[in-house]
LUMKEDO-22940 format. One line per field, with one value per residue: residue in one letter; x, y, z of N, C-alpha, C in turn. Coordinates in steps of 0.2 Angstrom, whole numbers. Layout:
N
rest	(A,...)
nu	(X,...)
nv	(Y,...)
nw	(Z,...)
cau	(X,...)
cav	(Y,...)
caw	(Z,...)
cu	(X,...)
cv	(Y,...)
cw	(Z,...)
//
This chain:
248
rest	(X,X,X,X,X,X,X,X,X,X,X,X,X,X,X,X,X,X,X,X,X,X,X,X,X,X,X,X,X,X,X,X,X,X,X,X,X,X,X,X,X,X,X,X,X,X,X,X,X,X,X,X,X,X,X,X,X,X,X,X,X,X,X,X,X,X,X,X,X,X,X,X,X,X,X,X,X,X,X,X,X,X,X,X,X,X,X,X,X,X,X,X,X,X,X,X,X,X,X,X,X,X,X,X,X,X,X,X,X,X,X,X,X,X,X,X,X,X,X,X,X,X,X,X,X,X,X,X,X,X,X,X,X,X,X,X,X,X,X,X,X,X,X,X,X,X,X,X,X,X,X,X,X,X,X,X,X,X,X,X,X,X,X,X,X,X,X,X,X,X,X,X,X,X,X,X,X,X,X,X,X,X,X,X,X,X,X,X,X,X,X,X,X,X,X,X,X,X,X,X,X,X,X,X,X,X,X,X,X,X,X,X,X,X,X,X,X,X,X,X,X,X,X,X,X,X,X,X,X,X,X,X,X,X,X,X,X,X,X,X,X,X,X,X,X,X,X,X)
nu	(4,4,6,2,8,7,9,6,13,11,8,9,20,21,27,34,36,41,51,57,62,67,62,47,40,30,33,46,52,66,69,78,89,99,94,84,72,54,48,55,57,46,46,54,52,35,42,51,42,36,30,27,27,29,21,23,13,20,28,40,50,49,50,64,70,66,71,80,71,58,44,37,32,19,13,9,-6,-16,-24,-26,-35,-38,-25,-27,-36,-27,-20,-26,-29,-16,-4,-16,-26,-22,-23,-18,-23,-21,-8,-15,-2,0,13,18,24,34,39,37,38,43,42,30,22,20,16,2,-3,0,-13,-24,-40,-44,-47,-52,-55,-46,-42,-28,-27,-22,-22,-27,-20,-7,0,2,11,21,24,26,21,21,10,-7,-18,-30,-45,-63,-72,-84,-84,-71,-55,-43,-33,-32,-20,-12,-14,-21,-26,-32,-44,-43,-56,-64,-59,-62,-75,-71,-63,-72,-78,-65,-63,-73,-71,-58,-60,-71,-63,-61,-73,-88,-98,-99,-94,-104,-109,-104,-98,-109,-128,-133,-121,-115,-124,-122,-108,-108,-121,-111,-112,-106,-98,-83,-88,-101,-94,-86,-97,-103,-89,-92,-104,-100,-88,-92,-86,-83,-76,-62,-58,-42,-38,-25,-15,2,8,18,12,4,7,6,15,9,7,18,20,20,30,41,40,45,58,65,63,69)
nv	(-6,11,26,39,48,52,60,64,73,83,81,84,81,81,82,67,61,69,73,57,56,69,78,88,86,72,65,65,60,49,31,16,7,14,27,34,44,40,47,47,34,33,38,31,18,19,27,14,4,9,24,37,50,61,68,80,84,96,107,118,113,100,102,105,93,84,88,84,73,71,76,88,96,101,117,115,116,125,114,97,94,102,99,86,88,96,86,79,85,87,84,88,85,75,57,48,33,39,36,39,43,41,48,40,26,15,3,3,-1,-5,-18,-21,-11,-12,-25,-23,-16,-18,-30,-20,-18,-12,4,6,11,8,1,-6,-20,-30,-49,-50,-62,-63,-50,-48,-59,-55,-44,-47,-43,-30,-14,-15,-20,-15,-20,-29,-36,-44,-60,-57,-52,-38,-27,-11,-3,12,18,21,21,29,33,43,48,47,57,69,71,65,77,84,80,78,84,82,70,68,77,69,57,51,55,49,52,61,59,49,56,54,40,35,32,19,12,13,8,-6,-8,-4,-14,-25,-30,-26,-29,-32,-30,-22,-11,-7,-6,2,14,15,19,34,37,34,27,8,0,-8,-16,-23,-40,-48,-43,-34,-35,-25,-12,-10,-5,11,23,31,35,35,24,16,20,18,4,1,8,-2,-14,-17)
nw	(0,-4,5,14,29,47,63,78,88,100,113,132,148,164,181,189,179,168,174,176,159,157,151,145,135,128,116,116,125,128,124,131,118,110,115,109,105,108,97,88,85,81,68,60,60,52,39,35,35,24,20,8,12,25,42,54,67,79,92,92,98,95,80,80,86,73,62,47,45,42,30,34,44,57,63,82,89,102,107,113,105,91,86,83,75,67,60,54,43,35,20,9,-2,-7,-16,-8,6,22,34,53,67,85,95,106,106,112,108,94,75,59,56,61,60,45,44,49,39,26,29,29,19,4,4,15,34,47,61,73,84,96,103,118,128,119,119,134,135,126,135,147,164,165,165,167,154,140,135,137,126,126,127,122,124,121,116,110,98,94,81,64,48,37,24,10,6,19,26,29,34,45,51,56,66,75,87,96,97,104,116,123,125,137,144,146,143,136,124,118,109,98,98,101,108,109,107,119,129,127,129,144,149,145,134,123,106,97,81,83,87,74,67,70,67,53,51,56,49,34,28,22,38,50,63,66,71,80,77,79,94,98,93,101,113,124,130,140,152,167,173,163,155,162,163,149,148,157,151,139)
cau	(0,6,4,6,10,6,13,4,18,10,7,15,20,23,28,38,35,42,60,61,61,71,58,39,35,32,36,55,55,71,69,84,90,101,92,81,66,48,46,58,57,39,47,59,45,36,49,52,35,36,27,30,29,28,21,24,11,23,31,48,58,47,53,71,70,64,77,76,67,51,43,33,30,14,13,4,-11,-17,-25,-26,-41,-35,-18,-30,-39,-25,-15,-32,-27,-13,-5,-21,-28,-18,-26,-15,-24,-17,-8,-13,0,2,23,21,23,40,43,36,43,43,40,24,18,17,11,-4,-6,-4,-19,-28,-43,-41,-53,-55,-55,-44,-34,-24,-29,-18,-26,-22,-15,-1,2,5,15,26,27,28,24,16,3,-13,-22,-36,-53,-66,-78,-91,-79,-63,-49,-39,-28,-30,-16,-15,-13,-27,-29,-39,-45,-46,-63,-67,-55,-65,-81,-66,-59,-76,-78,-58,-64,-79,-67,-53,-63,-74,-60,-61,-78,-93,-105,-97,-93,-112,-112,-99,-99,-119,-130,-133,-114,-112,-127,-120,-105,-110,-122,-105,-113,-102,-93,-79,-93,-102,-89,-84,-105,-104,-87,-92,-109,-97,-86,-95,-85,-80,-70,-62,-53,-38,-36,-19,-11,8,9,22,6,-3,9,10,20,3,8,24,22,20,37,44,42,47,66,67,62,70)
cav	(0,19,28,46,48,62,59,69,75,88,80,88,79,86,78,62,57,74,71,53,58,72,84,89,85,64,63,67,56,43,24,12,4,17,33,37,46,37,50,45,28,30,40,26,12,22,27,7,2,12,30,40,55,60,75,80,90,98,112,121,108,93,102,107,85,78,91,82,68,72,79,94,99,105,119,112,122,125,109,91,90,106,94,80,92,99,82,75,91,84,83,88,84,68,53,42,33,45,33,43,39,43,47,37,19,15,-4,1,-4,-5,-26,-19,-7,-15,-31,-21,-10,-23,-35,-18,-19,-5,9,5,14,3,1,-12,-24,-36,-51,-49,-66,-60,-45,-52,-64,-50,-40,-50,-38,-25,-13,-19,-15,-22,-19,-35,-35,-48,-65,-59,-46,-36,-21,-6,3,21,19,23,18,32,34,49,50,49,62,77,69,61,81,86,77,77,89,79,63,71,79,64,50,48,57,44,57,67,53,47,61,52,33,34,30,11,7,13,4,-11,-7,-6,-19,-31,-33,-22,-32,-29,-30,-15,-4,-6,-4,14,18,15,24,40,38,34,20,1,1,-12,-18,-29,-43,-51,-37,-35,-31,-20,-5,-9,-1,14,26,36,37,35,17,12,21,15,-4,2,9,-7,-22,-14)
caw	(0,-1,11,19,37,50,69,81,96,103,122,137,152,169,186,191,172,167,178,172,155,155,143,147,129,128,110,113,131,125,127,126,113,108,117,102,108,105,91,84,83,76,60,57,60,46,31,35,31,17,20,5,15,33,40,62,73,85,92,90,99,91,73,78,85,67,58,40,44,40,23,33,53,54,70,86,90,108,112,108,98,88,84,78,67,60,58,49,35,33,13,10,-9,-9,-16,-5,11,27,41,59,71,92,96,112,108,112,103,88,71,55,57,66,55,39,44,49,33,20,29,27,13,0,4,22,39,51,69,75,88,97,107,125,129,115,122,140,133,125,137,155,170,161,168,163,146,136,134,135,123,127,130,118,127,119,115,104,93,91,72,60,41,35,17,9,8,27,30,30,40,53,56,59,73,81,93,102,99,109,121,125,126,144,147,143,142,128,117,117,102,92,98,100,114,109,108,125,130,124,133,150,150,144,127,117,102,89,75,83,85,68,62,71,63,48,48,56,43,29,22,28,45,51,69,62,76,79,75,83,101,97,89,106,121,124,137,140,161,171,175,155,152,167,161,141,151,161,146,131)
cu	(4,3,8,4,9,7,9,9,18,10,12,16,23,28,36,42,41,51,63,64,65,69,50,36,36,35,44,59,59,70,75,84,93,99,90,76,60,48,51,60,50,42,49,54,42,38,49,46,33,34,30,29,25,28,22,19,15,23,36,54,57,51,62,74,70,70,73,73,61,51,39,31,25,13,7,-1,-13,-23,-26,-30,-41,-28,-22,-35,-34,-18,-19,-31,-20,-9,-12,-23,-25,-25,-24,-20,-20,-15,-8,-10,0,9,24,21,31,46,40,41,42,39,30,18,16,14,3,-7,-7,-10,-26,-35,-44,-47,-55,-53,-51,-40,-33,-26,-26,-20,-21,-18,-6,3,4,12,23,29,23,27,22,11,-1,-14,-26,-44,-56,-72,-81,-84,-69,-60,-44,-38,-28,-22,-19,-10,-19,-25,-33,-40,-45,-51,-65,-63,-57,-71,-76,-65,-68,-79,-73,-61,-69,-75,-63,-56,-66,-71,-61,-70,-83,-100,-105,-97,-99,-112,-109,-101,-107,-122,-131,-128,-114,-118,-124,-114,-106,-115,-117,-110,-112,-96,-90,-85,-99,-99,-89,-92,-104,-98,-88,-99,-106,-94,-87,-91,-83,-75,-72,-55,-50,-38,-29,-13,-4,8,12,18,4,1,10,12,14,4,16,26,23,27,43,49,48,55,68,69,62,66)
cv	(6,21,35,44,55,58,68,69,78,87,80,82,81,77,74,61,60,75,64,53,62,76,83,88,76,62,61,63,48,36,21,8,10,25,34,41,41,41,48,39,28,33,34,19,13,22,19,2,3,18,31,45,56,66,75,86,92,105,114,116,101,97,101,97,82,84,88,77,67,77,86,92,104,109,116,117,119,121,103,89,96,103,89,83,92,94,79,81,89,80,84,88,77,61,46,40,39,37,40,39,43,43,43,30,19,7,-3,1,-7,-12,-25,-17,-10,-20,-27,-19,-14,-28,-26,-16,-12,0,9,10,8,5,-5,-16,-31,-41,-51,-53,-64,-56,-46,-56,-61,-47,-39,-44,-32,-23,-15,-14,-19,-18,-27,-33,-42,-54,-64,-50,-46,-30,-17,-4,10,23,17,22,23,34,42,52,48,53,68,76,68,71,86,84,75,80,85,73,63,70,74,58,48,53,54,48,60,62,49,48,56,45,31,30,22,8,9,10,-2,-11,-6,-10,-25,-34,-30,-28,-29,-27,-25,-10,-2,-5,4,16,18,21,32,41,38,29,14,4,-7,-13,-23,-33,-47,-48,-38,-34,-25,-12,-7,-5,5,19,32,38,34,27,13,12,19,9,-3,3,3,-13,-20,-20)
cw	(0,0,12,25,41,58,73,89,99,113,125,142,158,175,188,183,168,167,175,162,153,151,146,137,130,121,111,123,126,127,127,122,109,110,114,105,105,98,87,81,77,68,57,56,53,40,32,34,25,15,16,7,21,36,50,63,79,88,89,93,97,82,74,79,80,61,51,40,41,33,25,43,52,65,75,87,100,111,107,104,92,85,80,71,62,57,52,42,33,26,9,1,-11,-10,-14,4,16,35,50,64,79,91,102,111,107,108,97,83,65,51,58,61,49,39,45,43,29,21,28,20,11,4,10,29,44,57,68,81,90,103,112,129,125,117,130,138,131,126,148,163,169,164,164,157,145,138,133,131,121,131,126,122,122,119,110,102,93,85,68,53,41,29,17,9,14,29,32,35,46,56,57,66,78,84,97,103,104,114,125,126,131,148,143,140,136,123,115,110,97,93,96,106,114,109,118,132,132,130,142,153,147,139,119,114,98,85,77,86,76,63,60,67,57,47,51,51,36,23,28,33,49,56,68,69,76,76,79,90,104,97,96,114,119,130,139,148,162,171,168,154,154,164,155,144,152,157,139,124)
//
């Protein structure tokens, strides 16, 4: 498949997290295996999948960080669902899918990436999905993850497949997707009050998730399962990034 890429690096982090890390942006907190920052693994994951061009939502110290790596740093704007708009404009008139990636995943890889995107069907909506035995098994000790939906556990990715044509209906609704990730109330608007039904009486399945993203999007949408482990961790808190330092 080609593909363009866009890398959203805008989030801050403060605290303990902040001192371990050595930078209040998370994009540019370094793992080992060389000290590379997450963000900087995810470019090279990327170009190694194959991205024919690659664009970064940062600031000033995320552009001076990707130097020539990238084909275009698109400036952060003052908050996260503003960043996911203006990643979602990204190359904008291209008639190549658009890969959307998160900077915090600190094992990603190029291995990772592509196995996902080539089982991707042409014209589709998709994330990655890795079942949660796999993901244990990978990564031993690990704060918990997973979502159950109904008897099967698993593990999202924060990497998106998104066609061209869903791209303009997706950035009218970045702002409520954002905003709503961790408020159940707000996301009712987007997810819809019968998935979230379904979901708190423990009868939410992969197959209506993917009904509603498809009628949001207005094309196929599809939750890959078995997807790599690698796409499903990411350093989103202290104790993630902690592990990622400890079990390179």
């Amino acid at each position: 498949m080609i593909f363009d890429a866009v890398i959203t690096a805008g989030g801050r982090i403060d605290g303990a997290y902040a001192r371990a890390a050595g930078t209040t942006i998370k994009a540019l907190a370094p793992v080992p295996r060389g000290g590379d920052s997450m963000l900087y693994r995810t470019i090279v994951a990327l170009r190694g999948a194959g991205a024919r061009r690659i664009a970064v939502v940062g600031g000033e110290s995320v552009a001076r960080a990707v130097g020539g790596m990238v084909d275009d740093v698109l400036p952060e704007g003052v908050t996260g669902a503003s960043n996911l708009t203006r990643a979602l404009g990204a190359f904008g008139g291209s008639d190549e899918p658009l890969v959307l990636s998160a900077s915090d995943a600190p094992y990603i890889d190029a291995a990772a990436v592509g196995g996902f995107i080539t089982r991707v069907p042409t014209g589709a909506l998709a994330m990655p999905l890795a079942d949660r035995d796999a993901y244990v098994a990978r990564f031993p000790g690990a704060p918990p993850a997973g979502i159950r939906l109904g008897s099967t556990w698993v593990v999202n990715g924060d990497l998106f497949v998104l066609p061209t044509t869903a791209r303009a209906r997706l950035a009218r609704i970045a702002g409520r997707v954002f905003e709503g990730r961790k408020r159940p109330w707000r996301m009712a608007a987007v997810a819809g009050v019968s998935v979230l039904l379904r979901w708190w009486t423990g009868n939410l399945r992969i197959a209506h998730l993917e009904a509603r993203a498809q009628r949001v999007a207005g094309v196929a949408a599809t939750a890959l399962r078995a997807c790599a482990p690698e796409l499903c961790f990411d350093a989103d808190g202290l104790p993630e990034y902690a592990y990622a330092c400890q079990h390179p």
